[in-house]
C-alpha positions in Angstrom: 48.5 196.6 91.2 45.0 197.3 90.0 42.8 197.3 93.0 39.7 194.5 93.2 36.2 195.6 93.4 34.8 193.9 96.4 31.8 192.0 94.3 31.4 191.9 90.3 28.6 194.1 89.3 27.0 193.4 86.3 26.8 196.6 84.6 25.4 197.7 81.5 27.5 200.6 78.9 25.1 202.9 77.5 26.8 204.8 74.5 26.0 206.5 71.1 28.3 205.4 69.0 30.4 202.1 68.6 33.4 203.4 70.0 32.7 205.1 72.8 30.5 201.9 74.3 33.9 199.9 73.8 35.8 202.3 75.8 34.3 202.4 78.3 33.8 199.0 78.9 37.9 198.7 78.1 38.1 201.4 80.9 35.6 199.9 83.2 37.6 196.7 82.8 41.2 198.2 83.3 39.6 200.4 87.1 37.7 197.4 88.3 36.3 194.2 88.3 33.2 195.0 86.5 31.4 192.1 84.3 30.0 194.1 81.5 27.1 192.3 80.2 26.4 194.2 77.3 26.9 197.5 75.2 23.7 199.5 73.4 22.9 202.7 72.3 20.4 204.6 73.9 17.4 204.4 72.1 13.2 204.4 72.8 13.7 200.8 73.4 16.3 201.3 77.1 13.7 199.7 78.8 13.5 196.3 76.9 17.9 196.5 77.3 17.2 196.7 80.5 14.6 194.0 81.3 17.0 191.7 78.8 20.3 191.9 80.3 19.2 193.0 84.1 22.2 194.9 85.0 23.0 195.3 88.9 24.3 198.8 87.4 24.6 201.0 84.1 27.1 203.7 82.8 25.5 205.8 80.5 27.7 208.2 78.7 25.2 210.7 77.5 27.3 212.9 75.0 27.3 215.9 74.0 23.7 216.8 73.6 22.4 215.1 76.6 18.7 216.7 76.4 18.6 214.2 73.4 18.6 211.3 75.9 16.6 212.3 78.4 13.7 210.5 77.6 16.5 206.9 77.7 17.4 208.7 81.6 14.3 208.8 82.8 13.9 204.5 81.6 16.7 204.2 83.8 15.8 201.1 86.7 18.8 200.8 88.2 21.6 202.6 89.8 23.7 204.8 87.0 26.3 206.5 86.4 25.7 209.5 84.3 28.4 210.6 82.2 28.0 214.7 81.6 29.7 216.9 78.7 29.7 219.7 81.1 28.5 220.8 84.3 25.7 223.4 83.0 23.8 219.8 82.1 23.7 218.5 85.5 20.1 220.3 86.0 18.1 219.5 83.3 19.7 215.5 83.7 18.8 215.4 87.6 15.3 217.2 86.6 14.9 213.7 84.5 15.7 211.3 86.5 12.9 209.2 87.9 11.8 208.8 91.5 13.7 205.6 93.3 16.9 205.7 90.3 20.0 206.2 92.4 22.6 208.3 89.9 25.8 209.3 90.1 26.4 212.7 87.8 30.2 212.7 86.8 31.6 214.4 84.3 32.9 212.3 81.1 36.8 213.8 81.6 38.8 212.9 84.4 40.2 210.1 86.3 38.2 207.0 85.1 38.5 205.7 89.1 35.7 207.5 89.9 33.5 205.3 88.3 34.5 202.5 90.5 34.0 205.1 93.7 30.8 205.7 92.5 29.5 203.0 92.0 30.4 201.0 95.2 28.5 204.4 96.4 25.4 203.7 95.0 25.8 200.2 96.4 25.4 201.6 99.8 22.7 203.7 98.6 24.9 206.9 98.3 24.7 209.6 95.2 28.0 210.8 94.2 28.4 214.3 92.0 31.8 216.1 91.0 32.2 218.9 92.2 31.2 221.4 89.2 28.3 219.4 89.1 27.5 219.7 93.0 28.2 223.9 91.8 26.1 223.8 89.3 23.1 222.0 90.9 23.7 224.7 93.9 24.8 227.8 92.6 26.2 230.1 95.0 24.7 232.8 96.1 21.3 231.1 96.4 20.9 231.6 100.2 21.6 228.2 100.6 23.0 228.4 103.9 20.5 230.8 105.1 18.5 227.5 105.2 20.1 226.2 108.2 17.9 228.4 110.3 14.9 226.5 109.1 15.3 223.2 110.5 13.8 220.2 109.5 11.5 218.1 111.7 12.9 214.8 113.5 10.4 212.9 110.9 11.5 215.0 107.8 15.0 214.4 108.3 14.6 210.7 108.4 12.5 211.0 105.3 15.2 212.9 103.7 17.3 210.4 104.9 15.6 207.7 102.8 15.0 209.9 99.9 19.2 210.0 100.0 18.9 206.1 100.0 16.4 206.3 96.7 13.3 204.7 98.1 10.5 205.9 96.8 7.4 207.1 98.9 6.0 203.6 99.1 9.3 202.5 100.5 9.9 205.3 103.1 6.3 204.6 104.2 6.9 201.2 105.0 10.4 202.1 106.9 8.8 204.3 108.5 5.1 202.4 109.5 3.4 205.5 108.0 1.2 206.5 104.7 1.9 207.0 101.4 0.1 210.5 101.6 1.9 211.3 104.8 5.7 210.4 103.0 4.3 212.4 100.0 3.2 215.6 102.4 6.6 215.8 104.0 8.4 215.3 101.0 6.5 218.7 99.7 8.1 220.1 103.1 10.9 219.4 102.6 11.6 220.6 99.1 9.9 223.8 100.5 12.4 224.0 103.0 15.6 222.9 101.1 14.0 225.6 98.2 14.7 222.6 95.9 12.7 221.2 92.6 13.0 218.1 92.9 14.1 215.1 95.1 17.7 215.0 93.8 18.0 218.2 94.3 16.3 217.9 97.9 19.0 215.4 98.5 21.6 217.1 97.3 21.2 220.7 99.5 20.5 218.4 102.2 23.6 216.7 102.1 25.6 220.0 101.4 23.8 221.4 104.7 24.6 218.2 106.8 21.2 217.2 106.8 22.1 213.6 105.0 24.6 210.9 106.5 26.7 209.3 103.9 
Protein backbone atom coordinates (compact mmCIF):
# COMPACT_ATOMS: atom_id res chain seq x y z
CA UNK A 1 0.00 0.00 0.00
CA UNK A 2 1.58 3.21 -1.26
CA UNK A 3 2.06 5.34 1.73
CA UNK A 4 0.02 9.07 1.87
CA UNK A 5 1.94 12.24 2.03
CA UNK A 6 0.63 14.06 5.01
CA UNK A 7 -0.51 17.36 2.80
CA UNK A 8 -0.40 17.67 -1.22
CA UNK A 9 2.47 19.88 -2.22
CA UNK A 10 2.16 21.55 -5.27
CA UNK A 11 5.42 20.93 -6.88
CA UNK A 12 6.91 21.97 -9.92
CA UNK A 13 9.19 19.19 -12.43
CA UNK A 14 12.09 20.94 -13.84
CA UNK A 15 13.56 18.79 -16.69
CA UNK A 16 15.52 19.13 -20.13
CA UNK A 17 13.88 17.13 -22.18
CA UNK A 18 10.25 15.83 -22.68
CA UNK A 19 10.74 12.60 -21.22
CA UNK A 20 12.50 12.98 -18.32
CA UNK A 21 9.90 15.93 -16.98
CA UNK A 22 7.08 13.05 -17.48
CA UNK A 23 8.93 10.67 -15.41
CA UNK A 24 9.39 12.12 -12.90
CA UNK A 25 6.21 13.45 -12.44
CA UNK A 26 4.92 9.54 -13.17
CA UNK A 27 7.39 8.81 -10.28
CA UNK A 28 6.47 11.55 -8.06
CA UNK A 29 2.94 10.45 -8.54
CA UNK A 30 3.57 6.58 -7.98
CA UNK A 31 6.00 7.69 -4.07
CA UNK A 32 3.49 10.26 -2.95
CA UNK A 33 0.65 12.35 -3.10
CA UNK A 34 2.25 15.14 -4.89
CA UNK A 35 -0.03 17.56 -7.23
CA UNK A 36 2.30 18.42 -9.96
CA UNK A 37 1.23 21.64 -11.37
CA UNK A 38 3.31 21.82 -14.22
CA UNK A 39 6.50 20.46 -16.21
CA UNK A 40 9.17 23.03 -17.97
CA UNK A 41 12.49 23.01 -19.06
CA UNK A 42 14.91 25.09 -17.42
CA UNK A 43 15.55 28.00 -19.21
CA UNK A 44 16.54 32.09 -18.54
CA UNK A 45 12.83 32.51 -18.08
CA UNK A 46 12.61 29.90 -14.38
CA UNK A 47 11.70 32.83 -12.68
CA UNK A 48 8.43 33.80 -14.69
CA UNK A 49 7.58 29.52 -14.23
CA UNK A 50 7.88 30.17 -11.05
CA UNK A 51 5.87 33.37 -10.32
CA UNK A 52 3.10 31.50 -12.86
CA UNK A 53 2.44 28.27 -11.35
CA UNK A 54 3.72 29.16 -7.50
CA UNK A 55 4.84 25.79 -6.57
CA UNK A 56 4.98 25.01 -2.64
CA UNK A 57 8.08 22.87 -4.05
CA UNK A 58 10.15 21.98 -7.30
CA UNK A 59 12.22 18.89 -8.49
CA UNK A 60 14.77 19.88 -10.75
CA UNK A 61 16.56 17.23 -12.44
CA UNK A 62 19.64 19.03 -13.61
CA UNK A 63 21.29 16.37 -15.98
CA UNK A 64 24.22 15.60 -16.95
CA UNK A 65 25.98 18.91 -17.37
CA UNK A 66 24.55 20.61 -14.43
CA UNK A 67 27.04 23.82 -14.57
CA UNK A 68 24.70 24.53 -17.69
CA UNK A 69 21.80 25.27 -15.20
CA UNK A 70 23.26 27.01 -12.72
CA UNK A 71 22.16 30.19 -13.65
CA UNK A 72 17.99 28.31 -13.54
CA UNK A 73 19.46 27.08 -9.60
CA UNK A 74 20.25 30.16 -8.52
CA UNK A 75 16.20 31.51 -9.78
CA UNK A 76 15.20 28.90 -7.59
CA UNK A 77 12.32 30.58 -4.75
CA UNK A 78 11.30 27.79 -3.24
CA UNK A 79 12.31 24.64 -1.60
CA UNK A 80 14.02 22.03 -4.32
CA UNK A 81 15.11 19.03 -4.75
CA UNK A 82 18.23 18.93 -6.84
CA UNK A 83 18.63 15.99 -8.83
CA UNK A 84 22.73 15.39 -9.40
CA UNK A 85 24.51 13.18 -12.19
CA UNK A 86 27.22 12.49 -9.71
CA UNK A 87 28.46 13.52 -6.53
CA UNK A 88 31.73 15.53 -7.77
CA UNK A 89 28.67 18.26 -8.82
CA UNK A 90 27.39 18.67 -5.36
CA UNK A 91 29.97 21.83 -4.88
CA UNK A 92 29.78 23.89 -7.60
CA UNK A 93 25.48 23.27 -7.28
CA UNK A 94 25.46 24.29 -3.40
CA UNK A 95 28.08 27.24 -4.49
CA UNK A 96 24.87 28.39 -6.61
CA UNK A 97 22.33 28.22 -4.70
CA UNK A 98 20.92 31.47 -3.37
CA UNK A 99 20.67 32.73 0.21
CA UNK A 100 17.08 31.68 1.89
CA UNK A 101 16.49 28.44 -0.99
CA UNK A 102 16.18 25.35 1.13
CA UNK A 103 17.61 22.36 -1.26
CA UNK A 104 17.80 18.94 -1.05
CA UNK A 105 21.03 17.53 -3.23
CA UNK A 106 20.17 13.82 -4.14
CA UNK A 107 21.52 11.97 -6.67
CA UNK A 108 19.23 11.19 -9.88
CA UNK A 109 19.79 7.08 -9.28
CA UNK A 110 18.38 5.41 -6.45
CA UNK A 111 15.27 4.71 -4.61
CA UNK A 112 12.72 7.38 -5.96
CA UNK A 113 11.35 7.50 -1.98
CA UNK A 114 13.69 9.74 -1.17
CA UNK A 115 12.12 12.39 -2.86
CA UNK A 116 9.10 12.15 -0.71
CA UNK A 117 11.66 12.07 2.54
CA UNK A 118 13.07 15.04 1.37
CA UNK A 119 10.73 16.88 0.77
CA UNK A 120 8.60 16.55 3.95
CA UNK A 121 12.32 17.57 5.13
CA UNK A 122 12.38 20.79 3.72
CA UNK A 123 8.86 21.20 5.03
CA UNK A 124 10.19 21.37 8.44
CA UNK A 125 12.94 23.50 7.31
CA UNK A 126 15.54 20.50 7.11
CA UNK A 127 18.31 20.02 4.12
CA UNK A 128 18.63 16.52 3.11
CA UNK A 129 22.04 15.25 1.07
CA UNK A 130 22.94 11.57 0.12
CA UNK A 131 25.62 10.49 1.35
CA UNK A 132 28.32 10.76 -1.58
CA UNK A 133 27.05 14.11 -1.74
CA UNK A 134 27.42 14.93 2.18
CA UNK A 135 31.39 13.18 1.08
CA UNK A 136 31.84 15.18 -1.49
CA UNK A 137 30.84 18.58 0.07
CA UNK A 138 33.16 17.41 3.15
CA UNK A 139 36.02 15.56 1.99
CA UNK A 140 37.87 13.70 4.41
CA UNK A 141 40.79 14.46 5.57
CA UNK A 142 39.91 18.26 5.80
CA UNK A 143 40.42 18.55 9.61
CA UNK A 144 36.90 18.74 9.94
CA UNK A 145 36.75 17.35 13.24
CA UNK A 146 39.63 19.21 14.48
CA UNK A 147 36.87 21.96 14.42
CA UNK A 148 35.18 20.80 17.46
CA UNK A 149 37.79 22.42 19.59
CA UNK A 150 36.74 25.76 18.34
CA UNK A 151 33.42 26.19 19.64
CA UNK A 152 30.82 28.30 18.48
CA UNK A 153 29.28 31.13 20.59
CA UNK A 154 25.70 30.55 22.39
CA UNK A 155 24.58 33.40 19.66
CA UNK A 156 26.42 31.74 16.64
CA UNK A 157 24.92 28.51 17.15
CA UNK A 158 21.48 29.79 17.13
CA UNK A 159 22.35 31.77 14.10
CA UNK A 160 23.58 28.66 12.51
CA UNK A 161 20.60 27.20 13.70
CA UNK A 162 18.41 29.45 11.49
CA UNK A 163 20.82 29.47 8.68
CA UNK A 164 19.86 25.38 8.84
CA UNK A 165 16.16 26.65 8.72
CA UNK A 166 17.05 28.88 5.35
CA UNK A 167 16.18 32.32 6.70
CA UNK A 168 18.08 34.75 5.37
CA UNK A 169 19.96 37.52 7.47
CA UNK A 170 16.85 39.72 7.62
CA UNK A 171 14.97 36.74 8.98
CA UNK A 172 17.47 35.55 11.73
CA UNK A 173 17.63 39.29 12.77
CA UNK A 174 14.16 39.53 13.46
CA UNK A 175 14.17 35.97 15.42
CA UNK A 176 16.66 36.96 17.07
CA UNK A 177 15.67 41.06 17.92
CA UNK A 178 19.12 41.92 16.51
CA UNK A 179 20.71 43.81 13.17
CA UNK A 180 21.08 42.93 9.93
CA UNK A 181 24.93 43.80 10.17
CA UNK A 182 25.22 41.94 13.41
CA UNK A 183 23.44 38.48 11.70
CA UNK A 184 25.75 39.30 8.69
CA UNK A 185 29.07 39.60 11.20
CA UNK A 186 28.46 36.23 12.80
CA UNK A 187 27.59 34.64 9.84
CA UNK A 188 31.36 35.63 8.58
CA UNK A 189 32.30 33.75 12.04
CA UNK A 190 30.90 31.20 11.57
CA UNK A 191 31.97 30.22 8.14
CA UNK A 192 35.45 31.09 9.58
CA UNK A 193 35.05 28.68 12.14
CA UNK A 194 33.20 25.82 10.23
CA UNK A 195 36.31 26.66 7.40
CA UNK A 196 33.25 26.63 5.01
CA UNK A 197 32.49 28.87 1.68
CA UNK A 198 29.39 29.36 1.89
CA UNK A 199 26.10 28.99 3.97
CA UNK A 200 25.26 25.53 2.70
CA UNK A 201 28.22 24.52 3.30
CA UNK A 202 28.28 26.24 6.89
CA UNK A 203 25.22 24.19 7.48
CA UNK A 204 26.29 21.32 6.31
CA UNK A 205 29.83 20.89 8.64
CA UNK A 206 27.63 22.11 11.29
CA UNK A 207 25.27 19.56 11.10
CA UNK A 208 27.99 16.75 10.58
CA UNK A 209 29.72 18.23 13.84
CA UNK A 210 26.36 18.26 15.90
CA UNK A 211 26.26 21.82 15.85
CA UNK A 212 22.54 21.75 13.94
CA UNK A 213 19.33 20.01 15.44
CA UNK A 214 17.26 18.34 12.82
Amino acid sequence: MRVRYAGIMRILVIADGVLARAGLAALLADVMDADVIGQVAPSPSLADDLDLYQPEAVVFDLGHDPTRWLGAVAALSAPSVLLLPDSASAYGVAAALPNGVRAALLLREGDPRRYRTALDGLRMGLVTLDTPVARALLPVGGGVDALVAEKLTQREAEVLQLMAAGLTNKAIAQALGISANTVKFHVNTILGKLGAQSRTEAVVRGGRLGLVLL
